[in-house]
LUMVOKOL-521513 format. One record per atom (N, C-alpha, C): residue number from 0; residue in one letter; chain; atom name; y, z, x. Coordinates in Angstrom, 3 decimals. Layout:
% residues N
resi, resn, chain, name, y, z, x
NUM, A, A, CA, Y, Z, X
...
END
This chain:
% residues 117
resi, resn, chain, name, y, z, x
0, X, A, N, 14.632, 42.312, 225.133
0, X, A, CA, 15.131, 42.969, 226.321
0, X, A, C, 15.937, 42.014, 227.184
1, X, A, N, 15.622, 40.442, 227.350
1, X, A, CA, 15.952, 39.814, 228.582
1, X, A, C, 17.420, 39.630, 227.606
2, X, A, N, 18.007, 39.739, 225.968
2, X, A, CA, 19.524, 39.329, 226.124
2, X, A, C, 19.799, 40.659, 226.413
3, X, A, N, 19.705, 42.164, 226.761
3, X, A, CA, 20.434, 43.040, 227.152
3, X, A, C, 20.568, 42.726, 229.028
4, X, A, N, 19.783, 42.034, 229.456
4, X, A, CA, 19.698, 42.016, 230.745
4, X, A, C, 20.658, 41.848, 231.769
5, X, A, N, 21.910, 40.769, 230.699
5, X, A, CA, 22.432, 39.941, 231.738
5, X, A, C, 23.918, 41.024, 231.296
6, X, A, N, 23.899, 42.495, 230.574
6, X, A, CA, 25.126, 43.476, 231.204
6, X, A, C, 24.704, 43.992, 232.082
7, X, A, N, 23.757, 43.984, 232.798
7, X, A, CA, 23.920, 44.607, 234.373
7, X, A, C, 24.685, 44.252, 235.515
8, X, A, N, 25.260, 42.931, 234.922
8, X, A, CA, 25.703, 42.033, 236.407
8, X, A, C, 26.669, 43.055, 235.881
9, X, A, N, 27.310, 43.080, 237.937
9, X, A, CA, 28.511, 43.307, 238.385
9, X, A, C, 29.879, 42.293, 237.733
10, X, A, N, 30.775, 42.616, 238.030
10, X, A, CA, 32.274, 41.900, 238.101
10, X, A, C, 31.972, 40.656, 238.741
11, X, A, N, 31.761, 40.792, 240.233
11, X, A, CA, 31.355, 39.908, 240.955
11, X, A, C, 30.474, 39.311, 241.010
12, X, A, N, 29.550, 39.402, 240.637
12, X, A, CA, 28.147, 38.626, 240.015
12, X, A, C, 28.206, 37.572, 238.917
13, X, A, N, 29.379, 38.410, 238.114
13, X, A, CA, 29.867, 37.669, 236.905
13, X, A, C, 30.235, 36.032, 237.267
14, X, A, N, 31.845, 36.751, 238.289
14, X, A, CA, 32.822, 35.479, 238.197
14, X, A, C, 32.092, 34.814, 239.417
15, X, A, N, 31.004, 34.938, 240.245
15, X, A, CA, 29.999, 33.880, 241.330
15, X, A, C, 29.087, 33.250, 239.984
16, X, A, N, 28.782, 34.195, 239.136
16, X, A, CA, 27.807, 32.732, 238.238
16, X, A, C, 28.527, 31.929, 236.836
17, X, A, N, 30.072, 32.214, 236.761
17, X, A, CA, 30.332, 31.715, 235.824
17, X, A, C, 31.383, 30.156, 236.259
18, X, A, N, 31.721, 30.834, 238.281
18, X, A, CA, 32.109, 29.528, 239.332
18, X, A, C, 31.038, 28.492, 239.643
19, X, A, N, 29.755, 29.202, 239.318
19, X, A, CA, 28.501, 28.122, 239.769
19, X, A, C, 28.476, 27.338, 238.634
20, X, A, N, 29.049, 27.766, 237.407
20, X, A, CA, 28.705, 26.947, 236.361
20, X, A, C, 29.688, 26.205, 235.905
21, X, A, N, 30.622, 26.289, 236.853
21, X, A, CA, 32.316, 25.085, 236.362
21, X, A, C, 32.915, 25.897, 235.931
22, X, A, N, 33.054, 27.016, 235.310
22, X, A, CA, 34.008, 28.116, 234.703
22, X, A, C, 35.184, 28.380, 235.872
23, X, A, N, 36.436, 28.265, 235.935
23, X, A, CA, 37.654, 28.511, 236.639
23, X, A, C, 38.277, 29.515, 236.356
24, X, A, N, 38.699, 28.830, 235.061
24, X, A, CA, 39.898, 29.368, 234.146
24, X, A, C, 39.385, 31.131, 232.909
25, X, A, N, 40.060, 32.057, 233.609
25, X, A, CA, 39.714, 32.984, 232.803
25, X, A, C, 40.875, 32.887, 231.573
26, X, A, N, 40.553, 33.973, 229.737
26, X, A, CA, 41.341, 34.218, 229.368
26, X, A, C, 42.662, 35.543, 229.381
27, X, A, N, 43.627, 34.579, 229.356
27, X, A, CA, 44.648, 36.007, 229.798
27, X, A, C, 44.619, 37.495, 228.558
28, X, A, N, 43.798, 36.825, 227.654
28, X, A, CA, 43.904, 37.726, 226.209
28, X, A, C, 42.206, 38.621, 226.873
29, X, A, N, 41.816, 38.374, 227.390
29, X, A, CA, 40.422, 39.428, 228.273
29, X, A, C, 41.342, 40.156, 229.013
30, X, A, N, 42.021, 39.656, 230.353
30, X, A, CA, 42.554, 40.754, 231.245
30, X, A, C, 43.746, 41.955, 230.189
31, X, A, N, 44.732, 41.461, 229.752
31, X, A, CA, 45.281, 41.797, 229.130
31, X, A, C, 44.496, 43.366, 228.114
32, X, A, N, 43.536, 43.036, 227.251
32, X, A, CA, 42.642, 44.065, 226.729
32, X, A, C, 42.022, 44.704, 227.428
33, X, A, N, 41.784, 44.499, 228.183
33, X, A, CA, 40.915, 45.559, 229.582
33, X, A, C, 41.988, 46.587, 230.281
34, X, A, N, 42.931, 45.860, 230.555
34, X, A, CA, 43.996, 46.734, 230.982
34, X, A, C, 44.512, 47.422, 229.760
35, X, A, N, 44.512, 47.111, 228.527
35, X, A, CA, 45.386, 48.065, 227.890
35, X, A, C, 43.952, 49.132, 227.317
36, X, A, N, 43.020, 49.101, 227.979
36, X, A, CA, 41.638, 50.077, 226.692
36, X, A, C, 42.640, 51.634, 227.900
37, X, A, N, 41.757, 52.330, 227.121
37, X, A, CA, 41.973, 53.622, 227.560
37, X, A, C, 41.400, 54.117, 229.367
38, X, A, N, 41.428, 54.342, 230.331
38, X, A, CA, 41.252, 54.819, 231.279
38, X, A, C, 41.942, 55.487, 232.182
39, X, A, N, 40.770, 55.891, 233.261
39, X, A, CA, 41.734, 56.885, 233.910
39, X, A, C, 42.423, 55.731, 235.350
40, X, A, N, 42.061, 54.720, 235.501
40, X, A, CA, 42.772, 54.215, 236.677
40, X, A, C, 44.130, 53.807, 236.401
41, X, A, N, 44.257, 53.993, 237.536
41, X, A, CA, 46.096, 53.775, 237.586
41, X, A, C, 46.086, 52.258, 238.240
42, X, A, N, 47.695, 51.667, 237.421
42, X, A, CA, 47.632, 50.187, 238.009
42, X, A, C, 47.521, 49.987, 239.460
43, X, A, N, 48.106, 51.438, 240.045
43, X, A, CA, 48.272, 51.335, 241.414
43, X, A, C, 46.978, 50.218, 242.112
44, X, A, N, 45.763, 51.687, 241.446
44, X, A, CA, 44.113, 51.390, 242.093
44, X, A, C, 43.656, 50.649, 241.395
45, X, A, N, 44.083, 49.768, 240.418
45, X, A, CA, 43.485, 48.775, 239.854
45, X, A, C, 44.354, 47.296, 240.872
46, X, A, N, 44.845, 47.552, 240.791
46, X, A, CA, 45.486, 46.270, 242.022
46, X, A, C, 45.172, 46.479, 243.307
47, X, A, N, 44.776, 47.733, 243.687
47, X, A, CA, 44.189, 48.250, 245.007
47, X, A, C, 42.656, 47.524, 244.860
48, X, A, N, 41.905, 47.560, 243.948
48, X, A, CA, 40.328, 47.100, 243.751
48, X, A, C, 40.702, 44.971, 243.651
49, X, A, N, 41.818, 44.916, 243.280
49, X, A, CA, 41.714, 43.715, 242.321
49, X, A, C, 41.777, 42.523, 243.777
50, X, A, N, 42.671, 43.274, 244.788
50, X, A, CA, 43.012, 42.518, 246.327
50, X, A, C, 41.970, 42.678, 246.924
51, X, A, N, 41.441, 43.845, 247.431
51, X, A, CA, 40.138, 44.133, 247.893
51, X, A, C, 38.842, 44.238, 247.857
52, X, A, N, 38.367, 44.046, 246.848
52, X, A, CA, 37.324, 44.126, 246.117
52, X, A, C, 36.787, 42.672, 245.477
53, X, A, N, 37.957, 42.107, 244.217
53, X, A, CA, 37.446, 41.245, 243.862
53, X, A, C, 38.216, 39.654, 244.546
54, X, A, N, 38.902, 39.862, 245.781
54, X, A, CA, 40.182, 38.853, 246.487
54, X, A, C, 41.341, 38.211, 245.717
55, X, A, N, 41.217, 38.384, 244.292
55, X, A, CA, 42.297, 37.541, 243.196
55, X, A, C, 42.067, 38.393, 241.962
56, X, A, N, 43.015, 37.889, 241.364
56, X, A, CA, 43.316, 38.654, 239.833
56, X, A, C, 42.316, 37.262, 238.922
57, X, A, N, 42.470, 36.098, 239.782
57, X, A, CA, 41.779, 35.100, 239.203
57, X, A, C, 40.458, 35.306, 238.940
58, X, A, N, 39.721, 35.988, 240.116
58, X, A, CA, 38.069, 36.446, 240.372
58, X, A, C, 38.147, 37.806, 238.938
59, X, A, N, 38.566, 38.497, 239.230
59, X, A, CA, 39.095, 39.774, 238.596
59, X, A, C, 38.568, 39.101, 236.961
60, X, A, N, 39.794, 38.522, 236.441
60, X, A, CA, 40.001, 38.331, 235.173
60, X, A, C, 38.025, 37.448, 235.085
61, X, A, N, 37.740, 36.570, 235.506
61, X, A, CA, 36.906, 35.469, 235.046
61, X, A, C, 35.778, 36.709, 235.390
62, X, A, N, 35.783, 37.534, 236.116
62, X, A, CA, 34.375, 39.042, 236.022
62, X, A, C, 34.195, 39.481, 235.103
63, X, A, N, 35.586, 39.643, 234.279
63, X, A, CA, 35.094, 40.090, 233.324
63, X, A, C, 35.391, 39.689, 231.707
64, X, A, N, 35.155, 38.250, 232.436
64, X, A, CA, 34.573, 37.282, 230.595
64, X, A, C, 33.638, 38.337, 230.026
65, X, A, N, 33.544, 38.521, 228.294
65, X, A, CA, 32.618, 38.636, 227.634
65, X, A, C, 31.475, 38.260, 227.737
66, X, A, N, 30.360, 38.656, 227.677
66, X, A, CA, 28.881, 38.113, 227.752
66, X, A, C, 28.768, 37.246, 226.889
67, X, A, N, 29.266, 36.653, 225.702
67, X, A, CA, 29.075, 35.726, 224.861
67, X, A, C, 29.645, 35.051, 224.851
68, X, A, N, 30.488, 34.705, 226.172
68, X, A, CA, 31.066, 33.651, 226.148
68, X, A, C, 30.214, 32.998, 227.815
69, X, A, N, 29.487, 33.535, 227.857
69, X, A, CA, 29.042, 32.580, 229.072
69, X, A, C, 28.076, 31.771, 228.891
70, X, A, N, 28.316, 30.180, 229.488
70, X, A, CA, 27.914, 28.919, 229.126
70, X, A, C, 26.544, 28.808, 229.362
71, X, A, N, 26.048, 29.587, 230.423
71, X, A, CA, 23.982, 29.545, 230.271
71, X, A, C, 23.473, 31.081, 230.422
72, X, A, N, 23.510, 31.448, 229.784
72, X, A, CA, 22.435, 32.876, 229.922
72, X, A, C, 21.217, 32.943, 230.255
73, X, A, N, 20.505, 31.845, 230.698
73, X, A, CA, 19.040, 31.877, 230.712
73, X, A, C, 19.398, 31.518, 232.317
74, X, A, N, 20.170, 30.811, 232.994
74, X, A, CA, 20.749, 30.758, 234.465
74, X, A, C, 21.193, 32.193, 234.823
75, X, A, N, 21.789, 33.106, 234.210
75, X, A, CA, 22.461, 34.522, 234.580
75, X, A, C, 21.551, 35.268, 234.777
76, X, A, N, 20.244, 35.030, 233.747
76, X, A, CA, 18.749, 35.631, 233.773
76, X, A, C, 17.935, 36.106, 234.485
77, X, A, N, 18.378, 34.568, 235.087
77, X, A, CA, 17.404, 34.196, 236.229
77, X, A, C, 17.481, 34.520, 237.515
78, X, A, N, 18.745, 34.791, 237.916
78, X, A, CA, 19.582, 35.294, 238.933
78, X, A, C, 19.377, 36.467, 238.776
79, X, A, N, 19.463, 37.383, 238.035
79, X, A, CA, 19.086, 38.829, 237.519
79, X, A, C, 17.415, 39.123, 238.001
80, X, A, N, 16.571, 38.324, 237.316
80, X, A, CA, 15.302, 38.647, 237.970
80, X, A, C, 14.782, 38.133, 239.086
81, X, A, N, 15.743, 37.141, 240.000
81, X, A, CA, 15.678, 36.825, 241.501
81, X, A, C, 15.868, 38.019, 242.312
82, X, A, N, 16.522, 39.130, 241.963
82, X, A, CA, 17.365, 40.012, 243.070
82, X, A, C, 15.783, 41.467, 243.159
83, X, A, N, 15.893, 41.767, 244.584
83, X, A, CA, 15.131, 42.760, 244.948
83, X, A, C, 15.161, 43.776, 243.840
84, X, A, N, 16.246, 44.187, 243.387
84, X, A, CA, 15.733, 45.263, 243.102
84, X, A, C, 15.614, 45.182, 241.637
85, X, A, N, 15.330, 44.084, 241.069
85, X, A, CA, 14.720, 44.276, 239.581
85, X, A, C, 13.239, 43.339, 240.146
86, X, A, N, 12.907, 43.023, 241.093
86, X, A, CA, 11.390, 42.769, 241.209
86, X, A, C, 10.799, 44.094, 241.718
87, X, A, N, 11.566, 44.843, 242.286
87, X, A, CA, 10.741, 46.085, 242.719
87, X, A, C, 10.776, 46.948, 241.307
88, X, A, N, 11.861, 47.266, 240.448
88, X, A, CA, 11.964, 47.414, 239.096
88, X, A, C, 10.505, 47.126, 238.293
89, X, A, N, 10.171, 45.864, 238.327
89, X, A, CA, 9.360, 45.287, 237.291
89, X, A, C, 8.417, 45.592, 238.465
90, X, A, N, 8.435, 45.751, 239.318
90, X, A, CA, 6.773, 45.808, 240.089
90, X, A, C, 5.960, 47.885, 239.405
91, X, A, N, 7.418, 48.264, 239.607
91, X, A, CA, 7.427, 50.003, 238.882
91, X, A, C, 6.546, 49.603, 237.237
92, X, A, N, 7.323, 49.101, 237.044
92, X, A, CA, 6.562, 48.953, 235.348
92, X, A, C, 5.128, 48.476, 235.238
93, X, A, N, 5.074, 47.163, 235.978
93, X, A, CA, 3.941, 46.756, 235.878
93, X, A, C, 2.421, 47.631, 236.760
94, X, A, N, 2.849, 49.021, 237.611
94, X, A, CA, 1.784, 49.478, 237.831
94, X, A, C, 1.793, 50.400, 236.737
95, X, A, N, 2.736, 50.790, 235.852
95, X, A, CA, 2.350, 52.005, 234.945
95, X, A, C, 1.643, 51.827, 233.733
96, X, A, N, 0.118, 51.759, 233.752
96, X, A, CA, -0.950, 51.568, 232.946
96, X, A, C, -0.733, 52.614, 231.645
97, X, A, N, -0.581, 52.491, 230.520
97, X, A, CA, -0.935, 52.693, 229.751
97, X, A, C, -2.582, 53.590, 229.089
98, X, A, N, -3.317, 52.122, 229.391
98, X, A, CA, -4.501, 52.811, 228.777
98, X, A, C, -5.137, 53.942, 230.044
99, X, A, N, -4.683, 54.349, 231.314
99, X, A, CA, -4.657, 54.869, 231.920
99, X, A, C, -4.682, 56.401, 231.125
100, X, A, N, -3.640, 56.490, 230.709
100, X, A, CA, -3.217, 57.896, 230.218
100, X, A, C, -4.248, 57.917, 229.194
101, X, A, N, -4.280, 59.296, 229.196
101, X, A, CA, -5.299, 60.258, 228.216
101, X, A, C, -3.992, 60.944, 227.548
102, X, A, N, -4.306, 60.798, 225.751
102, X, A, CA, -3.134, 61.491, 225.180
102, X, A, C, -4.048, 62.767, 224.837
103, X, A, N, -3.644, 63.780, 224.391
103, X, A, CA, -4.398, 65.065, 224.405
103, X, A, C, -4.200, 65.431, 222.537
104, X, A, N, -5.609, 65.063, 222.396
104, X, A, CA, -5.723, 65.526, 221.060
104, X, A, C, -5.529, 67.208, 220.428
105, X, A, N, -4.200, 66.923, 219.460
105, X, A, CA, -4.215, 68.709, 218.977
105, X, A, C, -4.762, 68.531, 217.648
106, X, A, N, -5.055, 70.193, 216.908
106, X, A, CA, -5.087, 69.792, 215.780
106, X, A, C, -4.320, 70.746, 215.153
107, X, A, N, -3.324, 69.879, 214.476
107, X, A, CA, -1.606, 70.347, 214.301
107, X, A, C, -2.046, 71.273, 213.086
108, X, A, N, -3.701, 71.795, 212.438
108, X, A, CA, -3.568, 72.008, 210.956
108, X, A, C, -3.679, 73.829, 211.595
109, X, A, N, -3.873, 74.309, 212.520
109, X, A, CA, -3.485, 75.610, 212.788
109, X, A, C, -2.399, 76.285, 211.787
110, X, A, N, -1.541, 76.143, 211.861
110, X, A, CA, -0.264, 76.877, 211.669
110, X, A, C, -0.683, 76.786, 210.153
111, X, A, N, -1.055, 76.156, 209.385
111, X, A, CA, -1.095, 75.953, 207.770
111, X, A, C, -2.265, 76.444, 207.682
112, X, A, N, -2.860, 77.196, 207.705
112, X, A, CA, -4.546, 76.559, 207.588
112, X, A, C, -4.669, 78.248, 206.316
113, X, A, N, -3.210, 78.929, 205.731
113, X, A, CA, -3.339, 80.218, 205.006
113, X, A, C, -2.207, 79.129, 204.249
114, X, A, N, -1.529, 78.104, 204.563
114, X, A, CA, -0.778, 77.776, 203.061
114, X, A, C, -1.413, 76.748, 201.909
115, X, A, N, -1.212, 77.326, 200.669
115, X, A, CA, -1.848, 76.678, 199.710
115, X, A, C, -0.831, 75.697, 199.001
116, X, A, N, -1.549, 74.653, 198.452
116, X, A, CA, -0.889, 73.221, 197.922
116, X, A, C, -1.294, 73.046, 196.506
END
């Protein structure tokens, strides 16, 4: 579960932990493929998000490095299970008991109990 963890980060989550880790330089062959996949935004509102949202095309592009290309994943992790709302997350899980539940015994041989074998 913890390597699916670290696609939850945001854009911005991304390019703040990939600046904490010396990462600058995004590749132009990432922005480039992102802009050409299929969607409905227009360059307009994608340069409208890219000024406002992420302050640079620089922030922009390095958000959205590949997950396998980032230099510590067990640092991205960790940052992931620092934030409120995956401790309140895991606090949800950890009250839901298991041996708590009563599963309700049937006995599935009803329906057959006139077919012969």
């Amino acid at each position: 579960m913890e390597d699916n963890l670290i696609n939850v980060l945001s854009i911005n989550e991304r390019c703040f932990l990939l600046k904490q880790s010396g990462k600058e330089k995004y590749d132009i062959k990432n922005l480039q493929a992102w802009k050409e996949r299929k969607s409905v935004l227009k360059q307009d509102d994608l340069d409208y998000l890219i000024k406002y949202k992420y302050e640079s095309l620089d922030n922009f592009g390095l958000g959205i490095t590949p997950i396998e290309n980032f230099p510590d994943k067990e640092v991205a992790i960790q940052y992931i299970k620092d934030q409120s709302w995956y401790i309140f997350f895991e606090s949800i899980l950890d009250s839901y008991n298991d041996s708590e539940e009563k599963l309700l015994e049937v006995d599935a041989s009803y329906p057959f109990r006139y077919l012969r074998v």
